[in-house]
N, C-alpha and C positions, 0 to 999 in steps of 0.2 A: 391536867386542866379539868376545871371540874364544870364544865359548861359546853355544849353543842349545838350546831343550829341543824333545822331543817332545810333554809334553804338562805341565799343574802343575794342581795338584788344589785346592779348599777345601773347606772344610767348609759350609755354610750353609741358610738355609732361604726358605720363600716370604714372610718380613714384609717391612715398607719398610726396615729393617736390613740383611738376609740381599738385597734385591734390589741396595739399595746396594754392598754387597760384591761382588755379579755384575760390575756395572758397575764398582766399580774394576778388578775384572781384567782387564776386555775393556778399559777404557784404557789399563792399563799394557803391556796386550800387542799394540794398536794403534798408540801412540807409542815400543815398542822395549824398553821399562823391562822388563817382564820378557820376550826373545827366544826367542819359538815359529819352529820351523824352517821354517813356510810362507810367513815373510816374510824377506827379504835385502836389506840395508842401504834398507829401508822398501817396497819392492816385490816385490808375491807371488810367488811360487816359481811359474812353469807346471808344472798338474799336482799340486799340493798343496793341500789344502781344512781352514781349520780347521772342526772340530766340538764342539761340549759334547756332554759325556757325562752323563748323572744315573742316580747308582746309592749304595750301600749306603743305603739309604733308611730312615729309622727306623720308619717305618707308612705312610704314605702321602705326597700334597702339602703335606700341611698339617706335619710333621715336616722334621727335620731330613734331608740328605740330601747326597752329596760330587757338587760339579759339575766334572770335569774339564776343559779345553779340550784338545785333541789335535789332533796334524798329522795326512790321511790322503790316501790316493790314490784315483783315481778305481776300483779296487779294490772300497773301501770300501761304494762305492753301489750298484753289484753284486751285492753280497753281501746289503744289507740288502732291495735292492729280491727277490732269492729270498726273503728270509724272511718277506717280506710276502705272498707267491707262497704260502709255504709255512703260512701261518697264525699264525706266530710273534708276529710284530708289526703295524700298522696304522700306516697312512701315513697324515698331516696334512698339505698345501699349502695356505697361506694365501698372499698377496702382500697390499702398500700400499704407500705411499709411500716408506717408510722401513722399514727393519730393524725398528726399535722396533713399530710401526705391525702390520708383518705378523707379529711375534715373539706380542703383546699379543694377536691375532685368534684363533693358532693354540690359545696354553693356554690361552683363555678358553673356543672348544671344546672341549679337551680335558677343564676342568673340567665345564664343563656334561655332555657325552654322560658324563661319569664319575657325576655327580650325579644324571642321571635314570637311570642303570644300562644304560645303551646299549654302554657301554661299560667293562669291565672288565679292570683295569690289573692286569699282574703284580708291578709295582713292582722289578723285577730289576735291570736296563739300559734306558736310554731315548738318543736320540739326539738333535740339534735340528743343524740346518744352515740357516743364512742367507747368504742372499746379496744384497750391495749391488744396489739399482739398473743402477749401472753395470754390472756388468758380466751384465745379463741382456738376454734379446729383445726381452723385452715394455718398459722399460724402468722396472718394476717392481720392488721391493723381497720376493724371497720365503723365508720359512719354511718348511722342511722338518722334520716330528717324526715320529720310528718311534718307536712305545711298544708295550714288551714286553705283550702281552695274555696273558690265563689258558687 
C-alpha cells in the first residue's frame, strides 16, 4: 500500500450501533484495510502509539460525538501527563485481561464518578490509550483515559 494516514475520524455514539462502528474501525485499522501510520507492513512502528480522540461532543456521553484514531509519540504522554499536573484533565488506569476487559472497567468509572457528580467532565477533548497485554510488564491489558475536566 503506498499510502497512510495520521489519523481517520467517525462520527458516532455510545448505543450497541455507534459501539459496533468503533469496533469496525479498530478492525479495519488492525488488519491494514484502513493504514494508520503506527503500523508498517503489520508490525508497530517503534516509538508510535495509537490513540482515540472523543471530541466535538453534542451534550454529553449519552450524544453523539467524532471518535478520531491518531498516530502519536511518546511526546504526546508527556504532555497530557502536565496537564493532569496542571488540573486540565484527570487520568483513569484501568488494566484486565484484555483491551476490551480493561477499556469496559475504565468508562464504566468514568460514567459512574460522572453520575454521582465526583466527577465533572468538560466534554471538550478526551483521550483513551490501550495497550495489549503483550506488550506490558505486568503482562496485563491496560487502559489509559485523560478527560477534559471543568
Amino acid at each position: 500500500m503506498g499510502y497512510s494516514f495520521k489519523s481517520v475520524t467517525i462520527r458516532t455514539d455510545n448505543s450497541e450501533s455507534g459501539m459496533a462502528k468503533i469496533n469496525e474501525l479498530w478492525a479495519d485499522i488492525l488488519c491494514g484495510k484502513v493504514p494508520l501510520d503506527f503500523v508498517e507492513n503489520g508490525i508497530p512502528v517503534k516509538g508510535l502509539s495509537p490513540i482515540s480522540a472523543y471530541s466535538d461532543y453534542e451534550n454529553n456521553e449519552k450524544g453523539k460525538y467524532n471518535l478520531s484514531v491518531m498516530t502519536v509519540t511518546a511526546d504526546f504522554f508527556t504532555e497530557m501527563e502536565k496537564s493532569v499536573a496542571q488540573g486540565k484533565y484527570i487520568k483513569i488506569d484501568e488494566n484486565g485481561e484484555s483491551i476490551t476487559e480493561c477499556a469496559n472497567k475504565a468508562w464504566t468509572k468514568v460514567w459512574n464518578l460522572t453520575a454521582s457528580g465526583e466527577l465533572e467532565r468538560a466534554f471538550t477533548v478526551d483521550y483513551e490509550s490501550t495497550v495489549p497485554a503483550e506488550y506490558t510488564k505486568d503482562g496485563k491489558a491496560h487502559c489509559y483515559l485523560y478527560l477534559a475536566v471543568k
